[in-house]
C-alpha positions in Angstrom: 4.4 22.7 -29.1 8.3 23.5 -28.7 7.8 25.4 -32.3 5.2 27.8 -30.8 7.4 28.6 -27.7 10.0 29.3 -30.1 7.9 31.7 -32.0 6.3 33.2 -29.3 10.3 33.5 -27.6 11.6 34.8 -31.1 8.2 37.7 -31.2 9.0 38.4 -27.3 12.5 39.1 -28.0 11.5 41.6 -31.7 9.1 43.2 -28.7 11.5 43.9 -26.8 14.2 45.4 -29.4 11.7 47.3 -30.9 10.5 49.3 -27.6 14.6 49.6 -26.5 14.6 51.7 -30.1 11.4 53.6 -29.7 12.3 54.3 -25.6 15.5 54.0 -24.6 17.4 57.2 -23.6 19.1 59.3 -26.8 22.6 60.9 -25.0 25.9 60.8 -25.4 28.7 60.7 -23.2 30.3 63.9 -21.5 32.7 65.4 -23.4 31.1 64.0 -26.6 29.5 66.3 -29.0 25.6 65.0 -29.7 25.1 62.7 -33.1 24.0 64.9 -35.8 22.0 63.9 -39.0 24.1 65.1 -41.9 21.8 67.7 -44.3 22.7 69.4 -47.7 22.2 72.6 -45.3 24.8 71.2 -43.2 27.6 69.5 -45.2 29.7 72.9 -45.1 29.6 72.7 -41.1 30.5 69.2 -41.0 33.7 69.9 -43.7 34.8 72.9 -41.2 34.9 70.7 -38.5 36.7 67.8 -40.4 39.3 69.8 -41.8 40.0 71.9 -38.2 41.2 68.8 -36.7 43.6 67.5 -39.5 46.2 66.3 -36.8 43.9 64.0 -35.1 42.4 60.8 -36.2 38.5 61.5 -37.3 36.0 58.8 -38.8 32.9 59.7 -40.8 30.0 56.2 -40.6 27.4 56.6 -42.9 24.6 55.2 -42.4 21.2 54.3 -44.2 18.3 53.0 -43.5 17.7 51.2 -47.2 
């Protein structure tokens, strides 16, 4: 009995994450530009804007989903 409420907790709780992902408001802060998905079509735009601000500090997070 206290595995299946367990189980049942553990699949509410994947349930839940998984329709936060699918539904939960896409925005960014004020002031912030929007997150862009980088392209071959738009790696020149993203080096332009890297190199312009060479006096401030600037991270790049690559992420992938495999």
């Amino acid at each position: 009995m206290k595995h299946s409420r367990v189980l049942i907790s553990l699949l509410a709780v994947i349930a839940l994450a998984f329709g936060w992902y699918l539904f939960a408001a896409r925005h960014t802060p004020a002031g912030q530009p929007p997150l862009t998905t980088v392209q071959q079509e738009s790696i020149a735009a993203l080096r332009a804007d890297f190199n312009q601000h060479a006096d401030k500090i600037r991270i790049i997070i690559l992420l992938s989903p495999t």
